[in-house]
MIDOSE-1310 file (N, C-alpha, C; in nm, 2 decimals, decimal comma, always signed):
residues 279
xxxx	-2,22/-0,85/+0,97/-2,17/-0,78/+1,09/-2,03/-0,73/+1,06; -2,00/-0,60/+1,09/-1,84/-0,54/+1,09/-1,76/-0,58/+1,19; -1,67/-0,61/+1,14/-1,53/-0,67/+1,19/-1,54/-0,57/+1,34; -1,54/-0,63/+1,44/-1,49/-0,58/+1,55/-1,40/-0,44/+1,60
xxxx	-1,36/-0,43/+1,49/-1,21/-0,29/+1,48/-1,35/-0,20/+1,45; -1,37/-0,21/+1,38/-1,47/-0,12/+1,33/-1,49/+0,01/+1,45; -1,52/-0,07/+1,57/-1,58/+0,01/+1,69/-1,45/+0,14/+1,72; -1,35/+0,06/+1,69/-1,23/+0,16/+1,73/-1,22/+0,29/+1,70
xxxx	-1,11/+0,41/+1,81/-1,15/+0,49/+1,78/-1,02/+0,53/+1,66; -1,05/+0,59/+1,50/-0,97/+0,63/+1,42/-0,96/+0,73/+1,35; -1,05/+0,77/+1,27/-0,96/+0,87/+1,18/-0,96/+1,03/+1,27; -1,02/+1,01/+1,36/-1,05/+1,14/+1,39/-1,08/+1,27/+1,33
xxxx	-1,18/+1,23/+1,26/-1,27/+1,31/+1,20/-1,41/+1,25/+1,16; -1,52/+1,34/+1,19/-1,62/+1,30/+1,10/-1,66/+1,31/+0,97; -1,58/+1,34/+0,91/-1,64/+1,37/+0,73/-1,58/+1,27/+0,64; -1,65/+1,19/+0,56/-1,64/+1,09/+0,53/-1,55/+1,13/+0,36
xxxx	-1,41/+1,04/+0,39/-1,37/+1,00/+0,23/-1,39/+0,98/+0,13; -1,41/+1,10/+0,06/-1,44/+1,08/-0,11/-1,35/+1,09/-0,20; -1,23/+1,15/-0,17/-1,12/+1,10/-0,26/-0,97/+1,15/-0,21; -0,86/+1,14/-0,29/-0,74/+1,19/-0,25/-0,68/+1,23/-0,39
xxxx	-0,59/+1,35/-0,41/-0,54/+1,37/-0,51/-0,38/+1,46/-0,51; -0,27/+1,40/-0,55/-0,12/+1,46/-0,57/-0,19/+1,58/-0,67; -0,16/+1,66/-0,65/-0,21/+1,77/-0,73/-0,06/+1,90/-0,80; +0,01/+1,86/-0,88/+0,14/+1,90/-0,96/+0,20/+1,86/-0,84
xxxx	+0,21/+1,82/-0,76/+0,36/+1,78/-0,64/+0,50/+1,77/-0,71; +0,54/+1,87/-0,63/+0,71/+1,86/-0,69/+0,71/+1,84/-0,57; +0,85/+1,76/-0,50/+0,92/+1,77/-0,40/+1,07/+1,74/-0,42; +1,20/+1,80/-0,34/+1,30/+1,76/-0,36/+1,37/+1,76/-0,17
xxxx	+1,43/+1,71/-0,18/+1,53/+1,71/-0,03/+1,63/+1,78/-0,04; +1,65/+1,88/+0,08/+1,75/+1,96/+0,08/+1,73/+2,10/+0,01; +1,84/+2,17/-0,03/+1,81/+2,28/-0,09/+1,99/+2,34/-0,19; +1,91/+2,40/-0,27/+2,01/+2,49/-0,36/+2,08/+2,33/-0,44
xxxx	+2,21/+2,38/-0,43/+2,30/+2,24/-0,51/+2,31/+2,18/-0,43; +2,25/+2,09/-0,32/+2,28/+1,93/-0,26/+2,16/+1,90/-0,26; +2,05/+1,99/-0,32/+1,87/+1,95/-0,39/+1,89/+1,84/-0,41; +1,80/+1,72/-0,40/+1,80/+1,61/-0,46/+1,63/+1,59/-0,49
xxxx	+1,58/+1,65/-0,61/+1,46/+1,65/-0,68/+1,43/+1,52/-0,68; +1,34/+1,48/-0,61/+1,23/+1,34/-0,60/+1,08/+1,31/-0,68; +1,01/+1,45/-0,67/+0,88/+1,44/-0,75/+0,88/+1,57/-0,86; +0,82/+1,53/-0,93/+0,82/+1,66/-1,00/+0,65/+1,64/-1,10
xxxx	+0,58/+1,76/-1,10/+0,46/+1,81/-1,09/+0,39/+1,69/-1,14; +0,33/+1,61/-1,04/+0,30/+1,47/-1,04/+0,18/+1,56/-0,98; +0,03/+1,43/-1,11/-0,10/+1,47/-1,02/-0,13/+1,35/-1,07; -0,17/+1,32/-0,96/-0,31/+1,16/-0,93/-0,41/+1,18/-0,86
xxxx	-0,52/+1,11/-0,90/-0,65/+1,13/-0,79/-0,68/+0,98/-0,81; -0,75/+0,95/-0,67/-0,74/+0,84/-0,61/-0,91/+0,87/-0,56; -0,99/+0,83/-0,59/-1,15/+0,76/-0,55/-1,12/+0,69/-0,44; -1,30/+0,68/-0,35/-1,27/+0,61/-0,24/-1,33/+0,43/-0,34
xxxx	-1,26/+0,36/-0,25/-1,29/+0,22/-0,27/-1,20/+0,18/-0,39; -1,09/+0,26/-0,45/-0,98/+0,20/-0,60/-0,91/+0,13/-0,49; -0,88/+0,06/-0,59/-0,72/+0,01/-0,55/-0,58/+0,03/-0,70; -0,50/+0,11/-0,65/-0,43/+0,16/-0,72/-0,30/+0,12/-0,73
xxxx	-0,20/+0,08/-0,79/-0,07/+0,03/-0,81/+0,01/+0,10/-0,86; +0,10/+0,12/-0,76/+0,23/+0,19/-0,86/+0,33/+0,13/-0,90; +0,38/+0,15/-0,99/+0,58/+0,05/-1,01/+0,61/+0,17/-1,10; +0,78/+0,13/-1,04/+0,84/+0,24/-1,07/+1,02/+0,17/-1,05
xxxx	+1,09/+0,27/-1,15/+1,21/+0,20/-1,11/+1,27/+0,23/-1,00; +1,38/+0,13/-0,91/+1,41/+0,19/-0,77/+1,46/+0,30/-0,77; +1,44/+0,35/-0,64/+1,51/+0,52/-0,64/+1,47/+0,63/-0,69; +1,31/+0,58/-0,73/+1,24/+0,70/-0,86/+1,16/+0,79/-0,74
xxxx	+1,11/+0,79/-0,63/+1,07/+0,87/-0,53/+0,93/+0,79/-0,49; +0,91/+0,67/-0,52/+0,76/+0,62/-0,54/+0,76/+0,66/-0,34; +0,85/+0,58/-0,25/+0,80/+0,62/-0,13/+0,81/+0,78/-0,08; +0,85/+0,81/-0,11/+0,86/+1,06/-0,10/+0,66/+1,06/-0,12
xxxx	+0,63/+0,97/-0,22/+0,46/+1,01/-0,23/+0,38/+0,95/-0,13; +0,42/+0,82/-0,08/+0,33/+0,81/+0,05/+0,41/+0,87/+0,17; +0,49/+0,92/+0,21/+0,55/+1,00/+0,29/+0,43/+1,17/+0,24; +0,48/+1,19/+0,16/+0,38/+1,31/+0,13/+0,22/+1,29/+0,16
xxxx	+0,17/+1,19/+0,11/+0,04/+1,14/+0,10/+0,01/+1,13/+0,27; +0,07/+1,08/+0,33/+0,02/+1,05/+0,50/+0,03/+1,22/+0,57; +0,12/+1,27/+0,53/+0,12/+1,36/+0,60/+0,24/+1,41/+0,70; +0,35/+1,31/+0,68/+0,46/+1,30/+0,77/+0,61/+1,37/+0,71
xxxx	+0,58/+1,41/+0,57/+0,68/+1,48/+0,56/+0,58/+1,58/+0,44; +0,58/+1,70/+0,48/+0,53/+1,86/+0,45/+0,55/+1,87/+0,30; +0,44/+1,88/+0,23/+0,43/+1,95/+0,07/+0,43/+2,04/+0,06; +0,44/+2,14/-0,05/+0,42/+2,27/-0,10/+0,28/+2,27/-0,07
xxxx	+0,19/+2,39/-0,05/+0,09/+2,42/-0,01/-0,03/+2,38/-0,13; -0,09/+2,26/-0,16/-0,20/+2,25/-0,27/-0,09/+2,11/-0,35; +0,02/+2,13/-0,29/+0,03/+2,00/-0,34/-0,05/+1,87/-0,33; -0,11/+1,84/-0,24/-0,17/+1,75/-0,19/-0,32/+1,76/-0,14
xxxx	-0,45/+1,71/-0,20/-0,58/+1,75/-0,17/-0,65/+1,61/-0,11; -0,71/+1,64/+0,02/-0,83/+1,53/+0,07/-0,99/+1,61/+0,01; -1,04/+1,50/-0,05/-1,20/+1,56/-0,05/-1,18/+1,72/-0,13; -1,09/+1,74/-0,21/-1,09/+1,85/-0,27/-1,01/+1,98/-0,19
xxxx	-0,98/+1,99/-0,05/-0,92/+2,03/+0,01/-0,79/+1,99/+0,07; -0,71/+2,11/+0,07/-0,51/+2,09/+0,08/-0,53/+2,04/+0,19; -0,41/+1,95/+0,21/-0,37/+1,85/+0,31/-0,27/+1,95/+0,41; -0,36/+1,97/+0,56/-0,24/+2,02/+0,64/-0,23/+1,96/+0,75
xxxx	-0,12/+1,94/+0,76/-0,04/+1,81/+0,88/-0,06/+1,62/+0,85; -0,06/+1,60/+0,95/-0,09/+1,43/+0,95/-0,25/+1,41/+0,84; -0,25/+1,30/+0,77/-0,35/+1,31/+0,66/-0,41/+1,19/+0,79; -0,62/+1,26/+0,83/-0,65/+1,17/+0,89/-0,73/+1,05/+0,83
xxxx	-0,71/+1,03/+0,70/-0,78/+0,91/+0,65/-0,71/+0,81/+0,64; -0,54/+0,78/+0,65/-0,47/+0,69/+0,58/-0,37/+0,66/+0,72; -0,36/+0,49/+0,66/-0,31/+0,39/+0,74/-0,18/+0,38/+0,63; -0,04/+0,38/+0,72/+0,06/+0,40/+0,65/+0,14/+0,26/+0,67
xxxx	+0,18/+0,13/+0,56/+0,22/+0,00/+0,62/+0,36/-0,01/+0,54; +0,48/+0,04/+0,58/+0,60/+0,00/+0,56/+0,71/-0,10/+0,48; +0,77/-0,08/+0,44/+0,86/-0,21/+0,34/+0,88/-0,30/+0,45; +0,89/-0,25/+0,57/+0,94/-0,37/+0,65/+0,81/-0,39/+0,77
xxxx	+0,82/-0,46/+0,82/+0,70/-0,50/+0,94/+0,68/-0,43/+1,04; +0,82/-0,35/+1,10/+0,86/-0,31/+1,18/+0,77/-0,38/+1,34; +0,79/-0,51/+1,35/+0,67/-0,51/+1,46/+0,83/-0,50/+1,60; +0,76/-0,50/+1,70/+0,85/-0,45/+1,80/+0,82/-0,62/+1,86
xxxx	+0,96/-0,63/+1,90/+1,00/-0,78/+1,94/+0,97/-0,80/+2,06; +0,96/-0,69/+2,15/+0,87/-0,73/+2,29/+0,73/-0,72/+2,32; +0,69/-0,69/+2,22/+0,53/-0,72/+2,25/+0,49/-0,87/+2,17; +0,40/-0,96/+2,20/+0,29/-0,99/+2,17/+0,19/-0,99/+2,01
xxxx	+0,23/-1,09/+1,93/+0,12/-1,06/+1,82/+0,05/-0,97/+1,87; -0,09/-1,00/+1,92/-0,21/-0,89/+1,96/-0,15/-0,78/+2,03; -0,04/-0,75/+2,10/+0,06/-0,62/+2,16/+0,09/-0,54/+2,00; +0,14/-0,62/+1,89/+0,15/-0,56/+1,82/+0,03/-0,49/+1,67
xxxx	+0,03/-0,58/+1,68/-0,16/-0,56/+1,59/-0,18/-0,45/+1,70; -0,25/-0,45/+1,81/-0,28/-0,26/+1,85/-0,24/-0,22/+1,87; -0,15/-0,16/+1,83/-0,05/-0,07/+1,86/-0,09/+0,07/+1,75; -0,11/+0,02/+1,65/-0,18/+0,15/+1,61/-0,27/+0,20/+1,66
xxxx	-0,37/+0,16/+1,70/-0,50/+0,26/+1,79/-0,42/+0,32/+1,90; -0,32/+0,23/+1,98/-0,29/+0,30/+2,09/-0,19/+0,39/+2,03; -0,10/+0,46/+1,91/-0,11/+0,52/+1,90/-0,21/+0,65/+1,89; -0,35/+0,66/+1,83/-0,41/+0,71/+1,81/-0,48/+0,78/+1,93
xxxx	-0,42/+0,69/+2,02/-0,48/+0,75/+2,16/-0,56/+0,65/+2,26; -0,61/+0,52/+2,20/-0,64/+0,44/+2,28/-0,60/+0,35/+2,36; -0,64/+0,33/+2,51/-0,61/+0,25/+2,61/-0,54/+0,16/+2,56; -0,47/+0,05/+2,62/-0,42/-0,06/+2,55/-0,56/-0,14/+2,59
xxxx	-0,59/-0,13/+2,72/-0,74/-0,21/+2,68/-0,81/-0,20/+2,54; -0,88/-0,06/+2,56/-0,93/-0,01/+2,46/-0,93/-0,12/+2,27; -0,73/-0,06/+2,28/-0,69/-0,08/+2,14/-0,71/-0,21/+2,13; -0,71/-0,34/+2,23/-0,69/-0,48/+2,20/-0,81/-0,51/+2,18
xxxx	-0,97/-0,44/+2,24/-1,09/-0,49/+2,27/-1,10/-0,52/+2,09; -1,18/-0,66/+2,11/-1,21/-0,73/+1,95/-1,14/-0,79/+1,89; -1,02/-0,77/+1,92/-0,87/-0,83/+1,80/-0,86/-0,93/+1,78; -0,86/-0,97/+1,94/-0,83/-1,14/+1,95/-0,92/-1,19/+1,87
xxxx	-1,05/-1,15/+1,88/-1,16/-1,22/+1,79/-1,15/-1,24/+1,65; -1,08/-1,18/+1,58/-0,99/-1,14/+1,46/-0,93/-1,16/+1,42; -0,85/-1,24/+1,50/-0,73/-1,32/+1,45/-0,72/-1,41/+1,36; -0,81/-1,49/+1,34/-0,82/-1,58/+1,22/-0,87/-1,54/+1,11
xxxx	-0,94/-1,38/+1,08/-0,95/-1,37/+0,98/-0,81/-1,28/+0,89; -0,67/-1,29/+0,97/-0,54/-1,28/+0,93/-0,50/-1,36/+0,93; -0,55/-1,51/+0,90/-0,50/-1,67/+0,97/-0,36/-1,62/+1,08; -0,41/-1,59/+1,21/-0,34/-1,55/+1,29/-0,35/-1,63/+1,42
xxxx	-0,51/-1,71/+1,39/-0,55/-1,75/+1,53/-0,46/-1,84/+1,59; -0,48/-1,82/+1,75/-0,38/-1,94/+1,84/-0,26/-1,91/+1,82; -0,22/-1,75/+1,79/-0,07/-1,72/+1,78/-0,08/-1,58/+1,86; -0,16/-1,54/+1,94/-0,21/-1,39/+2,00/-0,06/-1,38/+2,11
xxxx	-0,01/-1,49/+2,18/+0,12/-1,46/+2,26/+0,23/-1,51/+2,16; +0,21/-1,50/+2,08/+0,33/-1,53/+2,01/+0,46/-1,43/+1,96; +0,57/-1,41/+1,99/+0,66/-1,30/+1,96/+0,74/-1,28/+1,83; +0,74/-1,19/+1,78/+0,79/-1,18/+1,64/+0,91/-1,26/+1,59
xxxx	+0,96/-1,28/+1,66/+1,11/-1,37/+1,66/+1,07/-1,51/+1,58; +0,92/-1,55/+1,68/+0,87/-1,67/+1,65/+0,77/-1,72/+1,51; +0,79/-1,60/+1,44/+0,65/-1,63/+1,34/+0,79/-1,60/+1,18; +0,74/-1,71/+1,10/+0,78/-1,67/+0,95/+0,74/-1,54/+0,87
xxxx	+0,81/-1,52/+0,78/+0,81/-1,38/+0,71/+0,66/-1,37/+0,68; +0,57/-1,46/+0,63/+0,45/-1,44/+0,60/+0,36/-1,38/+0,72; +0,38/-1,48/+0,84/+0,29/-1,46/+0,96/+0,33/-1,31/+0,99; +0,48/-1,27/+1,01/+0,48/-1,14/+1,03/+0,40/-1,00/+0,97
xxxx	+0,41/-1,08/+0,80/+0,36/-0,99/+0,73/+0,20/-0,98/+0,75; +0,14/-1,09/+0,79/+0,01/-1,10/+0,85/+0,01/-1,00/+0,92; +0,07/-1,03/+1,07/+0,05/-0,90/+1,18/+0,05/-0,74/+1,15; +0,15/-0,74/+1,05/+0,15/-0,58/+1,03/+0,02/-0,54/+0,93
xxxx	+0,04/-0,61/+0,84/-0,12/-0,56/+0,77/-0,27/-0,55/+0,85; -0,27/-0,64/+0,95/-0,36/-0,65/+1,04/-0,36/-0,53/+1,15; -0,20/-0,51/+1,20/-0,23/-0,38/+1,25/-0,25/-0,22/+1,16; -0,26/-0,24/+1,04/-0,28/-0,07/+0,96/-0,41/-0,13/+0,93
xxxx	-0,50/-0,25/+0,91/-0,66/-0,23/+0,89/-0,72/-0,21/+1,02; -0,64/-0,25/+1,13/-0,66/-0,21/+1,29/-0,74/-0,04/+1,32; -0,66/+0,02/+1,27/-0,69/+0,18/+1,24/-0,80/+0,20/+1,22; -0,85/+0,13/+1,08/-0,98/+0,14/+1,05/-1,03/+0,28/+1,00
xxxx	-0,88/+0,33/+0,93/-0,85/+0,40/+0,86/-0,90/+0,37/+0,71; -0,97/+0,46/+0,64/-1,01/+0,41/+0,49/-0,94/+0,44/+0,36; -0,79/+0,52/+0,38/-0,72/+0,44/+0,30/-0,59/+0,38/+0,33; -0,54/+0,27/+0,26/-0,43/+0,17/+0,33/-0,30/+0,27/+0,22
xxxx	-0,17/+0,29/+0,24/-0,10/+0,31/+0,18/+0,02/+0,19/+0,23; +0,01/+0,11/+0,13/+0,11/+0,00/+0,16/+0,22/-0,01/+0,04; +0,33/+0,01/+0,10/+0,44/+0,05/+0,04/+0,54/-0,09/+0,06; +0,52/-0,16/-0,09/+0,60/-0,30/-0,10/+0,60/-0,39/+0,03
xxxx	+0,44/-0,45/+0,06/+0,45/-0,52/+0,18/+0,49/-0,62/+0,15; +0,51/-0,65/+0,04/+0,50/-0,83/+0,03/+0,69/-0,88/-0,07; +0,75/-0,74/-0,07/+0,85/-0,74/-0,16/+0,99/-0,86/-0,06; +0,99/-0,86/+0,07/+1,12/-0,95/+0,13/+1,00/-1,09/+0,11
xxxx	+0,95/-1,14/+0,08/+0,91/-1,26/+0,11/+0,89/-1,38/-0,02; +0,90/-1,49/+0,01/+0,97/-1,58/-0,11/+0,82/-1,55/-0,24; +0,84/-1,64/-0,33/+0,77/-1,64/-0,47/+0,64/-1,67/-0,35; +0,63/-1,83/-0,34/+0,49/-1,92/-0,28/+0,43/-1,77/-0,18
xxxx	+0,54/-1,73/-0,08/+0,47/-1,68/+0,03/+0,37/-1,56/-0,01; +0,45/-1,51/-0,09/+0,43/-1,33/-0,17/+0,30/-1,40/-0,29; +0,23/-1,50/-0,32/+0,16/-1,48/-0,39/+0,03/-1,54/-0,28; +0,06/-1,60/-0,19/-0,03/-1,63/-0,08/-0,11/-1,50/-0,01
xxxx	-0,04/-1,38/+0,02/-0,03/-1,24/+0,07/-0,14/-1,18/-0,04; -0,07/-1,21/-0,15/-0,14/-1,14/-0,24/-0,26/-1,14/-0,26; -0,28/-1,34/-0,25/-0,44/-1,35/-0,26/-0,52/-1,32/-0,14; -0,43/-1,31/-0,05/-0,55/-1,29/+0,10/-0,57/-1,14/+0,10
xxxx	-0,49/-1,02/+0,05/-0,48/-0,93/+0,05/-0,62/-0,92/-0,02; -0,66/-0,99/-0,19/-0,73/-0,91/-0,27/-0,84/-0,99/-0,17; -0,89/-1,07/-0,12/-1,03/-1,12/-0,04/-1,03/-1,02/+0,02; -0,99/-0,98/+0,14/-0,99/-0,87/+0,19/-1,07/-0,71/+0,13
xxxx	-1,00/-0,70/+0,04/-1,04/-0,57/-0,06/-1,18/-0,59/-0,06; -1,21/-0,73/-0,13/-1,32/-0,77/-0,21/-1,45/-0,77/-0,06; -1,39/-0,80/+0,04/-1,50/-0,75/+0,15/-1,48/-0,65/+0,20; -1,39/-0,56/+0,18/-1,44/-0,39/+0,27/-1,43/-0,32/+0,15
xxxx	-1,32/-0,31/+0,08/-1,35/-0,14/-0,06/-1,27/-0,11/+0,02; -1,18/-0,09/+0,10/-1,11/+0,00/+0,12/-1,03/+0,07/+0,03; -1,01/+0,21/+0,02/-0,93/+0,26/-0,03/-0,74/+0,23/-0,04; -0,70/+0,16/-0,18/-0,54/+0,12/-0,15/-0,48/+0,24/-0,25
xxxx	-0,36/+0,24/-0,21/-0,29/+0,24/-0,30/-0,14/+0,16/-0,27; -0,09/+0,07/-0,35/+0,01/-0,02/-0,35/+0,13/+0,06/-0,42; +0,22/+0,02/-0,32/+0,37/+0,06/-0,44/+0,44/-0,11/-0,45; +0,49/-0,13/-0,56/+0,53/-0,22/-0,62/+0,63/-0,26/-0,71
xxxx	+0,73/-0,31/-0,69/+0,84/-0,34/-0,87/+0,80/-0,47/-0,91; +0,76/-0,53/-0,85/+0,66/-0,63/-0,94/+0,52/-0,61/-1,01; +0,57/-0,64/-1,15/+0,48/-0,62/-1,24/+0,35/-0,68/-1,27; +0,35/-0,83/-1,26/+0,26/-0,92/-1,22/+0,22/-0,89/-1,10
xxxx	+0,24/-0,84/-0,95/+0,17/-0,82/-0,89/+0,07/-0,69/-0,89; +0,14/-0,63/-0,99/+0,06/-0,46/-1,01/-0,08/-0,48/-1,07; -0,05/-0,61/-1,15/-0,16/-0,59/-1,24/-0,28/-0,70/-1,18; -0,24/-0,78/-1,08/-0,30/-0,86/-1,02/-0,41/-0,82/-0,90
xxxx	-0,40/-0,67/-0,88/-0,43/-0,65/-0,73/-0,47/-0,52/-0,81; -0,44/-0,42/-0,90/-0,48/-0,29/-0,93/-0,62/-0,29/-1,00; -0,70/-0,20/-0,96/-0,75/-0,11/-1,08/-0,71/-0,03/-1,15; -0,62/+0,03/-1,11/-0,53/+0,11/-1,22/-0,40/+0,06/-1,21
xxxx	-0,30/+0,08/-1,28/-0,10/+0,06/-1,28/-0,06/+0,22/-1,33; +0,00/+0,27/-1,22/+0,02/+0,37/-1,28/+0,18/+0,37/-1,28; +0,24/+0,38/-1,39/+0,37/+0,36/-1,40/+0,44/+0,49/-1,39; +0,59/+0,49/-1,31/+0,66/+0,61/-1,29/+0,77/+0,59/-1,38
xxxx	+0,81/+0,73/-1,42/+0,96/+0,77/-1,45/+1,04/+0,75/-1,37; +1,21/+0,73/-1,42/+1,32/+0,72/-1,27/+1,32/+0,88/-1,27; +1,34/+0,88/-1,15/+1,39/+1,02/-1,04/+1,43/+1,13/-1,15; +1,36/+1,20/-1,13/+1,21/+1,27/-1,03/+1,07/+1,20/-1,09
xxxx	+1,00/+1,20/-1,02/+0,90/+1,05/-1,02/+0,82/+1,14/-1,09; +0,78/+1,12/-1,22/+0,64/+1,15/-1,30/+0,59/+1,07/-1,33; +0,45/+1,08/-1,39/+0,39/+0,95/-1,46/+0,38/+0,94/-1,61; +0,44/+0,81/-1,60/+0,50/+0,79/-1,78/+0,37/+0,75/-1,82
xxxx	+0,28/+0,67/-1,80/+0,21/+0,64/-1,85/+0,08/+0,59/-1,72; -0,08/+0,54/-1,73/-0,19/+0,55/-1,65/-0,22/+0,42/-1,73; -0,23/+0,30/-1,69/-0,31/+0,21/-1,75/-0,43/+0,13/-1,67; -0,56/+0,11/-1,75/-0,68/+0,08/-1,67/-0,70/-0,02/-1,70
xxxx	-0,68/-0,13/-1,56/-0,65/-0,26/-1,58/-0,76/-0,36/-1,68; -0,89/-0,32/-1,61/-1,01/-0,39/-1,65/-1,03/-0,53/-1,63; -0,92/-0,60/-1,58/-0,99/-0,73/-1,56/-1,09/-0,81/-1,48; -1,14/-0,86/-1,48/-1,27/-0,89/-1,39/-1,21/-0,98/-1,26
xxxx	-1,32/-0,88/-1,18/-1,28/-0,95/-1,03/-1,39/-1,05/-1,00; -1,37/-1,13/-0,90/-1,23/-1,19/-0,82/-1,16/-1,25/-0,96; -1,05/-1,24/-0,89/-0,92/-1,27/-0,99/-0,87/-1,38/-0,90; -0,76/-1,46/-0,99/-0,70/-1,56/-1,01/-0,54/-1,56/-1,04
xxxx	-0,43/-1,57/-0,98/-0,31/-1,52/-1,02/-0,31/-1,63/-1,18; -0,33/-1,78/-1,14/-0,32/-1,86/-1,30/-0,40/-1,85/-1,38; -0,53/-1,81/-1,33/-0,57/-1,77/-1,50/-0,53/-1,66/-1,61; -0,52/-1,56/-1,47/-0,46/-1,42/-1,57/-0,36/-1,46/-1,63
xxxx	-0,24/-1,52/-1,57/-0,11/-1,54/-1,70/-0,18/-1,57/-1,79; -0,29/-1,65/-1,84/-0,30/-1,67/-1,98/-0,42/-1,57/-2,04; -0,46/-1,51/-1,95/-0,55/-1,40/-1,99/-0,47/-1,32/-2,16; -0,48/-1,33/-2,27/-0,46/-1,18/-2,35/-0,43/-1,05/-2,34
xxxx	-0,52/-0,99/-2,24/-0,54/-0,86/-2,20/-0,42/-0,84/-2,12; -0,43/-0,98/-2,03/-0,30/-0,93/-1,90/-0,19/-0,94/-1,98; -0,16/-1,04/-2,07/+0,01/-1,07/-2,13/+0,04/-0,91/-2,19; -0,06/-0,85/-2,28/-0,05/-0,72/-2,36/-0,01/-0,64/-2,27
xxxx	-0,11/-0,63/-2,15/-0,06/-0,52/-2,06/+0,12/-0,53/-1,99; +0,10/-0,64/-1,95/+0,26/-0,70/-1,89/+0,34/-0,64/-1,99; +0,32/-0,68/-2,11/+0,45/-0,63/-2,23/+0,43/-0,51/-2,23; +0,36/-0,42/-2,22/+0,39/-0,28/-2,25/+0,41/-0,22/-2,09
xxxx	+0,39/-0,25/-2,01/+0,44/-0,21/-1,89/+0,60/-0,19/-1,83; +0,65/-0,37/-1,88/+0,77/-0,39/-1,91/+0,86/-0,30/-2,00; +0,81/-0,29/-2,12/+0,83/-0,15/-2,19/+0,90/-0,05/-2,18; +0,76/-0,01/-2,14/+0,79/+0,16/-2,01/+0,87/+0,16/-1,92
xxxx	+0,89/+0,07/-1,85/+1,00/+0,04/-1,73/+1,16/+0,06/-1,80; +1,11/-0,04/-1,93/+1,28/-0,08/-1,97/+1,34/-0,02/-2,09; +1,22/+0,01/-2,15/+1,25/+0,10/-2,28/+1,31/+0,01/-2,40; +1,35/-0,11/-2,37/+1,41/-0,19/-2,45/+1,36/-0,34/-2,41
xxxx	+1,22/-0,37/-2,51/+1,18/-0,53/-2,49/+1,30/-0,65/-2,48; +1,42/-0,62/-2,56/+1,46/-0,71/-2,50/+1,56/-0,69/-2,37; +1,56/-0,61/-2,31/+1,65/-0,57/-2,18/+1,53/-0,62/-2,11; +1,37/-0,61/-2,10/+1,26/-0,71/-2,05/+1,28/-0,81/-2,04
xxxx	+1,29/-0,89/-2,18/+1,30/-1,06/-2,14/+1,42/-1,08/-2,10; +1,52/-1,05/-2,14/+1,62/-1,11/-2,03/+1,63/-1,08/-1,87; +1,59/-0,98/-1,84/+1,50/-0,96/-1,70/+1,46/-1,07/-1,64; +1,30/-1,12/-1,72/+1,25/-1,21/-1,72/+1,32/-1,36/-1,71
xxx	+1,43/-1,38/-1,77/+1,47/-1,48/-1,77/+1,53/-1,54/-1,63; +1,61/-1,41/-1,61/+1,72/-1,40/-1,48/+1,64/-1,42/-1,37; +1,52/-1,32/-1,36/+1,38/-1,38/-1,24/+1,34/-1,48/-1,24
């Protein structure tokens, strides 16, 4: 049986998701000499049901692409394709989830969880109908009046992920959800995040500067240049799902991939391990 949200009303469209693609995207902010070039002729295509990872060094424009990707800040015309067709205005397939939680401190766990539908246009009846029911599959339950003040970084992070699958939107663009929260908490997210995946397919794509998390949760890593954001390199993860954060460290495939990813990031293995060390 589908999760309850399901019923909700979301993408506002009938034509169903078959893929997403950056298609050469340049973008820069501003104009003439105070330009500050962010992307530069960057193409990805993204399948329904991947889950995709990006890392990149800070400041390289990785969030300018989900900003462009949702639809909230305007591309060059064909920069950006749904279903093989240019993206114009708000993109209606994609649930957009923030570095930070942003939950609003006077509502209510379940006030905040719907709050995306009631953006979308639904009642607040409407947006809450089912949620409550729901709650435990965000280990949320028996916290529905509970106010953000009151819940740890993780619980928070629960709520907000729970309100962008709320949408029931089919692709998630989650931009470093799990980056403020400790080692234990951020690998707990991680694993609830990939069950999740593993029962709907939804369409992701993750941004990330953790490396082990990129390779833990992706089907592909696609690694950026610093600013203006290209792709240095496309790597296809391949390891077999369901995954395991401890087996993979000793996986082969994953340590090779880690070392050359580190690499590309650092350009100097040992500017890597000492990285490594200092983490």
């Amino acid at each position: 049986m589908a999760a309850p949200w399901r019923r909700a009303r979301s993408t506002g469209t009938e034509a169903e998701f078959r893929s997403f693609a950056f298609d050469h995207l340049s973008f820069a902010y501003g104009e003439g000499e105070d330009a500050v070039e962010t992307v530069r002729d960057f193409s990805l295509e993204v399948k329904a049901g991947e889950f995709v990872t990006i890392v990149g060094p800070s400041g390289c424009g990785k969030s300018t692409l989900f900003n462009v990707a949702s639809g909230l800040t305007p591309a060059m015309p064909g920069g950006v394709r749904v279903n093989g067709e240019p993206l114009t205005g708000v993109n209606p397939y994609t649930a957009y989830m923030f570095q930070r939680d942003a939950l609003l401190d006077w509502r209510d766990v379940l006030g905040n969880v719907s709050l995306g539908r009631e953006f979308l246009g639904a009642s607040k009846k409407e947006a809450e109908a089912g949620l409550r029911e729901s709650l435990a599959e965000f280990g949320l339950e028996g916290f529905d009046k509970r106010r953000p003040y009151e819940l740890s970084g993780g619980m928070r992070q629960r709520v907000a992920l729970m309100r962008t699958y709320a949408t029931d939107r089919p692709v998630l663009l989650l931009d470093e959800p799990f980056g403020a929260l400790d080692a234990l908490t951020r690998l707990r997210m991680q694993e609830f995040l990939l069950r999740r995946w593993d029962d709907d397919h939804r369409t992701v794509i993750f941004i990330t500067h953790d490396v082990d998390e990129a390779l833990l949760l992706g089907d592909r890593v696609i690694v950026l240049t610093p600013r203006p954001a290209r792709i240095c390199e496309e790597i296809e993860v391949g390891l077999e799902r369901p995954r395991n954060a401890e087996a993979l460290m000793v996986s082969p495939d994953y340590i090779s991939m880690r070392a050359r990813i580190m690499h590309l990031l650092h350009g100097n293995p040992a500017v890597a391990a000492r990285e490594e060390l200092v983490a």
